[in-house]
C-alpha positions as CSV (number, residue, x, y, z in Angstrom):
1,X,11.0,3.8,7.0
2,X,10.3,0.1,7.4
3,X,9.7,-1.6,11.2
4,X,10.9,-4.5,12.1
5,X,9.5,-6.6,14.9
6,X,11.5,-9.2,17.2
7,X,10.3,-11.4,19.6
8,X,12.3,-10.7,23.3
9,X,12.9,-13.3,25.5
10,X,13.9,-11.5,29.1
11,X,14.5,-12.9,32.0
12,X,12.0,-12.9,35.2
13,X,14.4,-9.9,36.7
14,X,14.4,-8.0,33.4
15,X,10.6,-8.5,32.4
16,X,10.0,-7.1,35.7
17,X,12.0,-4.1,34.9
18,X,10.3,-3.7,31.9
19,X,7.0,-4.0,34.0
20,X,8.3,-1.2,36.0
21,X,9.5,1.2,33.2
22,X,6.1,0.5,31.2
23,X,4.0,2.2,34.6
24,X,6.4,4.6,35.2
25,X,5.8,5.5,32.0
26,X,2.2,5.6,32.2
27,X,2.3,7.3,35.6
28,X,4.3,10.6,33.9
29,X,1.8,10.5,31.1
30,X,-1.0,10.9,33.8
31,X,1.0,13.2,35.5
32,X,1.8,15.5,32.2
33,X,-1.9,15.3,31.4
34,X,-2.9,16.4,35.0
35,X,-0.7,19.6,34.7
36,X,-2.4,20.3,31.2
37,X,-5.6,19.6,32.1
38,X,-5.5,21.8,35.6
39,X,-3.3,24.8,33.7
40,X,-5.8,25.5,31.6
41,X,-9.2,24.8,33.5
42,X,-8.0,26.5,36.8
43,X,-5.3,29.5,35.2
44,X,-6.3,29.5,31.9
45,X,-2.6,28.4,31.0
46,X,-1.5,25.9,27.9
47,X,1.6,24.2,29.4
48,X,3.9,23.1,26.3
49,X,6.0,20.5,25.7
50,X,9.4,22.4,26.3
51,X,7.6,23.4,29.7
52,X,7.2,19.4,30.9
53,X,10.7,18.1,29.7
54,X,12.2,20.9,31.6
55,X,10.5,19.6,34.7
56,X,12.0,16.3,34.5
57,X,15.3,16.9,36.3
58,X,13.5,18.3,39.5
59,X,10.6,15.8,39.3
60,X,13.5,12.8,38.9
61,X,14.7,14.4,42.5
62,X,11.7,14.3,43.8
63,X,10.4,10.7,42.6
64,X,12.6,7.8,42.8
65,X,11.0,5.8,40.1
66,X,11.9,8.0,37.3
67,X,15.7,7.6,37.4
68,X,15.5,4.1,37.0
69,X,14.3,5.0,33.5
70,X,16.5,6.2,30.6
71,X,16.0,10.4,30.3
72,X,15.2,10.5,26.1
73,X,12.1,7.1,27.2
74,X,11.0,9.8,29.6
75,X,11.2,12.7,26.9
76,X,9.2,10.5,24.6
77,X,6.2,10.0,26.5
78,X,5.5,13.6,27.2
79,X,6.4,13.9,23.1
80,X,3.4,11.5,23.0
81,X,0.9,13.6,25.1
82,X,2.1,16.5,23.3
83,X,0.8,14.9,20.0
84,X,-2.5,13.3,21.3
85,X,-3.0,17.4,22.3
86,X,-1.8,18.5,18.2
87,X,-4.5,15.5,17.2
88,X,-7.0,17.0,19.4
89,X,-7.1,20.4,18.8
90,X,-6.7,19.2,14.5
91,X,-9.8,17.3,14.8
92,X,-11.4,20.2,16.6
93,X,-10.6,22.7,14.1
94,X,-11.7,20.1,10.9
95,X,-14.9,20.4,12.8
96,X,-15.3,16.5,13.4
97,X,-18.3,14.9,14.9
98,X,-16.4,13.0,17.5
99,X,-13.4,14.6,18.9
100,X,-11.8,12.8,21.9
101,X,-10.2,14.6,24.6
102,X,-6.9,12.8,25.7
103,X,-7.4,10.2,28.6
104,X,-5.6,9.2,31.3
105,X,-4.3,5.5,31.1
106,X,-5.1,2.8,33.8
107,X,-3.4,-0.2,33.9
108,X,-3.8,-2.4,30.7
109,X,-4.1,0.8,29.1
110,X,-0.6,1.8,28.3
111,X,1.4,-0.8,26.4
112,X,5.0,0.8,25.0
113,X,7.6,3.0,25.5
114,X,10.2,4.0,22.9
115,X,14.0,5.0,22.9
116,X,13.7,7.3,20.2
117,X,17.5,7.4,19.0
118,X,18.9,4.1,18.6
119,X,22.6,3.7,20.0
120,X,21.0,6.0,22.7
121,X,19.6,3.6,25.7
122,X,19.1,0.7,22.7
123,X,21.7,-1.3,20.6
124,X,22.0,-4.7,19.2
125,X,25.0,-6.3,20.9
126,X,26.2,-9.5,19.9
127,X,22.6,-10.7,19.0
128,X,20.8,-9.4,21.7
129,X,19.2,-6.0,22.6
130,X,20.9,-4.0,25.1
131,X,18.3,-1.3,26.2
132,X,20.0,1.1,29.0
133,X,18.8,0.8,32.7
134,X,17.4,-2.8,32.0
135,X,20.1,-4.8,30.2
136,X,21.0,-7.1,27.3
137,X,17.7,-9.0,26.8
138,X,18.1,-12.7,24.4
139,X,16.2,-11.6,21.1
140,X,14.4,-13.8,18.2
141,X,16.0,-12.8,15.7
142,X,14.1,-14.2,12.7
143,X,15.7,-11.5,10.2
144,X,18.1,-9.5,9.9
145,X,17.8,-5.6,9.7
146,X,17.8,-4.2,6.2
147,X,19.0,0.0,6.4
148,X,20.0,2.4,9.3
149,X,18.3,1.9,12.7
150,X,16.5,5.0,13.9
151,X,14.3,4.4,17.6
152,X,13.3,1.1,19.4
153,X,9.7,0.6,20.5
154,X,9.4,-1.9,23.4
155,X,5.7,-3.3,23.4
156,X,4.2,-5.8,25.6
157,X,1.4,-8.2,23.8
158,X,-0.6,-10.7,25.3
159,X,1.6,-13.0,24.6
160,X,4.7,-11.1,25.8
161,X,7.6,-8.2,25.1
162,X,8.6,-7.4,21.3
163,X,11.0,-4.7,19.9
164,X,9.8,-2.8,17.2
165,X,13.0,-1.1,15.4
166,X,12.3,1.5,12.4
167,X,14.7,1.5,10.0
168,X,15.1,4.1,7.1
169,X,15.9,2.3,4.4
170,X,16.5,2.6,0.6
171,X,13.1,1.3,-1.9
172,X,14.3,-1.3,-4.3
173,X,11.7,-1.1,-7.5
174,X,10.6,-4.8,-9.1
175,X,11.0,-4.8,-12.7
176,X,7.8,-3.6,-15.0
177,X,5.6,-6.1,-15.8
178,X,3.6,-3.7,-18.2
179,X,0.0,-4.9,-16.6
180,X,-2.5,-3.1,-14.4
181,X,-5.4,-4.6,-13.3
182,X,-8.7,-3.6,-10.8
183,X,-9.8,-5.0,-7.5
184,X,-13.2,-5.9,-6.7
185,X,-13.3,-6.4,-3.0
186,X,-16.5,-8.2,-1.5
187,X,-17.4,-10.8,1.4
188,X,-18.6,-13.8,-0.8
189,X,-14.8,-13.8,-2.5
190,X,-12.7,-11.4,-0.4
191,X,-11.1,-9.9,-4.0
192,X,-12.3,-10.6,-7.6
193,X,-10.1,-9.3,-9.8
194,X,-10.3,-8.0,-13.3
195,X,-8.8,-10.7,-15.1
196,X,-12.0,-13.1,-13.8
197,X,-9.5,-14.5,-10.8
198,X,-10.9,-15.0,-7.3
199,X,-9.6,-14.9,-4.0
200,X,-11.2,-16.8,-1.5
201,X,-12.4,-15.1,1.7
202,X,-10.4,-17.0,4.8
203,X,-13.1,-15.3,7.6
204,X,-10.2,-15.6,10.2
205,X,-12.7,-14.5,12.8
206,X,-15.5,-16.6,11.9
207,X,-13.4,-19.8,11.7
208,X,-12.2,-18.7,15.3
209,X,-15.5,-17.4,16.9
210,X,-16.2,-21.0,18.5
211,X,-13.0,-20.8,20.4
212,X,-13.0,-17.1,21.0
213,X,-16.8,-17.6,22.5
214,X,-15.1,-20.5,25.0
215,X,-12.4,-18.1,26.0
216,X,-15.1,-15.3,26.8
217,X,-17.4,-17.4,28.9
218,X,-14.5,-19.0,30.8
219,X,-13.7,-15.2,31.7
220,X,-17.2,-14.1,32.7
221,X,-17.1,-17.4,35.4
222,X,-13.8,-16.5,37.1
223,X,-14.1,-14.3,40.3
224,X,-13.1,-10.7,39.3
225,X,-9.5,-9.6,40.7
226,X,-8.2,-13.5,41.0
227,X,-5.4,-15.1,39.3
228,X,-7.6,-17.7,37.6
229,X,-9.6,-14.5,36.1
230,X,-6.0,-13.0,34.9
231,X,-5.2,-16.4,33.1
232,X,-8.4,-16.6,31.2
233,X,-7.5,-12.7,30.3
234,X,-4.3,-13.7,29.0
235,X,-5.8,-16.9,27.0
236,X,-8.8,-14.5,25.8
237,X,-6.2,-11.8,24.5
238,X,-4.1,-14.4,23.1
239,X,-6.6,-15.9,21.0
240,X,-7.8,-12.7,19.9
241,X,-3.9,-11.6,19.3
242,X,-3.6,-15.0,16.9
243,X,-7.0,-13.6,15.0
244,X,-5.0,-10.5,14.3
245,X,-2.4,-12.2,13.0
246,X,-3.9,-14.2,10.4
247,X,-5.8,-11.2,8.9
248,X,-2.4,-9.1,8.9
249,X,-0.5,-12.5,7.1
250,X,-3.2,-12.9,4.9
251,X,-3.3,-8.7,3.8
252,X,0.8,-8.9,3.5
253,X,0.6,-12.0,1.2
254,X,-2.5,-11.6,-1.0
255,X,-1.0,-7.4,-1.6
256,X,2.6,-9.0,-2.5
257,X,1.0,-11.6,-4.8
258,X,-0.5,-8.5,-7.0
259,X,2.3,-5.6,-6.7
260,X,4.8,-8.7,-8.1
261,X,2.1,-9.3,-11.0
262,X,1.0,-5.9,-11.6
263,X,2.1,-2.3,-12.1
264,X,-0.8,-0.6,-12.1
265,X,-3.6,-1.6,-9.1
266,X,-7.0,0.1,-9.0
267,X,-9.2,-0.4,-6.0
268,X,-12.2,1.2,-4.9
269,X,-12.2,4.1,-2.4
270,X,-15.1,2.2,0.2
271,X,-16.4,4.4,2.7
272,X,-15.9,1.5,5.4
273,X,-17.3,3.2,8.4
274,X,-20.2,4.0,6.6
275,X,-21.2,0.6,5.4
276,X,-20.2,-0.5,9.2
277,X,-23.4,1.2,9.9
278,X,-25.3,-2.1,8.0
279,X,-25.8,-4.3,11.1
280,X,-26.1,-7.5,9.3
281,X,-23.0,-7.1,7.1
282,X,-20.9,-5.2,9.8
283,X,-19.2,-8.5,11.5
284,X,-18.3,-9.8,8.5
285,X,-17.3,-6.6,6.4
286,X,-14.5,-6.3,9.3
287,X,-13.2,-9.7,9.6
288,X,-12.6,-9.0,5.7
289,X,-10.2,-6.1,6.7
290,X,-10.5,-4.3,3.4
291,X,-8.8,-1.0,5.4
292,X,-5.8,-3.3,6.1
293,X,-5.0,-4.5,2.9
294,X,-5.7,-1.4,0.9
295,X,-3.2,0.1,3.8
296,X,-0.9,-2.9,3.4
297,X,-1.1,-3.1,-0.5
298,X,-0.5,0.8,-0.8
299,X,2.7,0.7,1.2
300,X,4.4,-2.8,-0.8
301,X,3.2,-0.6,-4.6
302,X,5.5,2.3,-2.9
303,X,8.0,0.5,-1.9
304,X,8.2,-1.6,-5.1
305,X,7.6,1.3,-7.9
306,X,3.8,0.6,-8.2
307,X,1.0,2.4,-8.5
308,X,-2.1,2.0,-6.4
309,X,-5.2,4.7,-7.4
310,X,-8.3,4.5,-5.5
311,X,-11.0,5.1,-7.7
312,X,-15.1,6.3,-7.4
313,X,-17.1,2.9,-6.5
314,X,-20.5,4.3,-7.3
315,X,-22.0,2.7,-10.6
316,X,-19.2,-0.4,-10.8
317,X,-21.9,-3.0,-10.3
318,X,-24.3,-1.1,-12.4
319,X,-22.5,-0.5,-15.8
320,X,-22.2,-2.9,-18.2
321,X,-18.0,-3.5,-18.2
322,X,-19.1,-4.7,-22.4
323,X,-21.0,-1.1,-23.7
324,X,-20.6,1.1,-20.6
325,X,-24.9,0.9,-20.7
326,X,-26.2,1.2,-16.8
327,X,-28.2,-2.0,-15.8
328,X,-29.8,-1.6,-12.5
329,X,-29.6,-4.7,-10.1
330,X,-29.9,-5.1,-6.3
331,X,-27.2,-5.9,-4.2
332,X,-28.6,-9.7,-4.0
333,X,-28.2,-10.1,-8.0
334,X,-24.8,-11.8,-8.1
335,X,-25.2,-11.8,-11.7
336,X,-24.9,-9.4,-14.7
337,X,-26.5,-9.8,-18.0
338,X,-26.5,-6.7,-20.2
339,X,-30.0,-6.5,-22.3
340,X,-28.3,-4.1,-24.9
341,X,-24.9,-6.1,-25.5
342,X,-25.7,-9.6,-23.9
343,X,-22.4,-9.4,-21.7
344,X,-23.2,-12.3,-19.5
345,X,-20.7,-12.6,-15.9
346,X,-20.2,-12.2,-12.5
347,X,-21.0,-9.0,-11.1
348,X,-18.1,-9.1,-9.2
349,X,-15.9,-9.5,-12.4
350,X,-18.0,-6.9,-14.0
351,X,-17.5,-4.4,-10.7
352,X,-13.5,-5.4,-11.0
353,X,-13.4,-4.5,-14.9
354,X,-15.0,-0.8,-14.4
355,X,-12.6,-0.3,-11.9
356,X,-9.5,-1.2,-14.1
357,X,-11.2,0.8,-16.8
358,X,-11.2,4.0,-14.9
359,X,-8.1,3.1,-13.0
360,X,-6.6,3.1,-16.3
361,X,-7.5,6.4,-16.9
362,X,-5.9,7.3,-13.9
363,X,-2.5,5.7,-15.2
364,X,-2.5,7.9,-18.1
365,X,-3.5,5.6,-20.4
366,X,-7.5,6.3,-20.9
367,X,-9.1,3.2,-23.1
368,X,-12.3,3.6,-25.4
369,X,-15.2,3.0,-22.6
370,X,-13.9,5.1,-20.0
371,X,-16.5,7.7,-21.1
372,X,-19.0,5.3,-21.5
373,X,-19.5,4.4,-18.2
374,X,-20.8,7.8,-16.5
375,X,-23.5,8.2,-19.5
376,X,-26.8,7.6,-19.6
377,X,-28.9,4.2,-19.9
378,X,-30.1,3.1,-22.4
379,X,-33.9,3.3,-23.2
380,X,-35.7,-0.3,-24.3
């Protein structure tokens, strides 16, 4: 399944009928999760899925908002509640620390609806989207659609309405190149890799935290509930929204670079939220985005015929990538120099090296040292 996202460009009549569908929307899904909620604390009853959609036709009687929106958007939103319930009641059987209970939406909270079967309520027509009780909106269509259409998210941004179509469609592999290499990720270089190449670190949100500190203070002066305060909103979530977009460009273009060079890509398996938990390193270990491009770069290998292993980080920066020896360092030793072999070079490099080394061994193709680098130090 691959997504494709189009700009929409309605009218002032249809982007207020895509207002209206969007809180109709969210008023069902408070609704649904009222009748949950008050089944089981007052009777003891779960209320299902099947239950809710066969509600709809008497609660479309009833309300007159809900017939001005398509049945199967309607069937799709209590699909959604029924699947934050599934995630719920996972999480509480994994026995995870934080399990959140579903919530009820307020306004700002609630952002898309989807017409889950395309030709269904939503069709291309002659260049523009035709979505069915709110008509044939003028799309940007950048490029063109690659497979079968399958369902039609409408989302409203900060910068206004896109459609999201998924599309199944058929991997095309990229021709073996017959290299693998390993991925040292880190904040002073976003990526070093094995080879001894670097990849600067663009710090999207740093560059941006001058502007982004403007747009929050202009926010904070504006009277709360007037129009000026809902312009600086929009100009606050805008400028956030570009942020976002850089660090997703930069993830889809640095990941393409290597699945084109490489067939093999070893990375580390970082326990991100745990190192979040590092105050001083936690701002910029998230403007990085190493979840996002380890996401991103696993899903172009698939799609492309690669291969993308996440390996065991612990001991990368301590082994010697040279004799597989353990030379103990802090974190602010950017350098390593092996006493037993003299290996001399970054620690990055040498981090990025381990990590092809045991990737390796994950390709099936286990080299002389990958042993060598869980034994014991040496002794002087």
């Amino acid at each position: 399944m691959r997504t494709y996202t189009y700009k929409l460009r309605p009218t002032k009549a249809q982007a207020a009928a895509l207002t209206a569908t969007l809180d109709t929307c969210r008023h069902l899904y408070n609704r649904a999760l009222a009748e949950r909620k008050g089944g089981w604390e007052q009777e003891q009853r779960s209320v299902t899925f099947a239950a809710q959609c066969a509600t709809l036709p008497a609660q479309k009687r009833e309300n007159p908002y809900l017939p001005a929106v398509h049945s199967q958007v309607l069937q799709n939103v209590l699909r959604r509640l029924d699947r934050a319930f599934d995630n719920f009641f996972r999480r509480v059987k994994a026995g995870e620390a934080k399990v959140g209970y579903p919530r009820f939406r307020g306004r700002g909270w609630y952002d898309s609806f989807c017409y889950p079967q395309w030709g269904n309520g939503a069709k291309l027509v002659d260049g523009r989207l035709v979505l069915s009780k709110i008509g044939s909106i003028r799309v940007c269509a950048d490029r063109p659609l690659d497979g079968t259409p399958k369902t039609c998210s409408i989302v409203r941004k900060a910068d206004g309405w896109y459609a999201h179509i998924a599309c199944e469609t058929t991997d095309t592999p990229l021709p073996a190149t017959g290299e693998s290499v390993g991925v040292d990720v880190g904040l002073t270089h976003f990526a070093t890799l094995s080879t001894g190449e670097t990849l600067a670190n663009p710090r999207h949100y740093r560059a941006a935290e001058r502007r982004l500190r403007k747009a929050q203070r202009r926010v904070s002066r504006r009277v709360k509930g007037s129009k000026r305060r809902a312009k600086a909103r929009t100009l606050l979530a805008k400028a956030h929204l570009h942020v976002q977009r850089q660090r997703r460009d930069f993830a889809h273009k640095t990941a393409l670079a290597l699945v084109r060079r490489f067939d093999g890509i070893a990375v580390e398996a970082l326990n991100i939220r745990g190192m979040l938990r590092n105050h001083a390193l936690a701002k910029h270990i998230q403007d990085a985005g190493w979840g996002q491009f380890r996401q991103v770069l696993s899903d172009k290998a698939a799609s492309a015929g690669r291969v993308v292993v996440a390996v065991n980080p612990a001991g990368t920066s301590q082994a010697c990538s040279a004799c597989g020896s353990r030379v103990p360092k802090k974190l602010s030793v950017r350098w390593h120099s092996c006493p037993y072999c003299g290996c001399e070079l970054d620690r990055d490099h040498n981090a990025a090296i381990n990590i092809k080394t045991r990737g390796d061994t994950a390709f099936g193709e286990p080299p002389a040292l990958a042993a060598a680098l869980n034994r014991e130090p040496h002794t002087l």
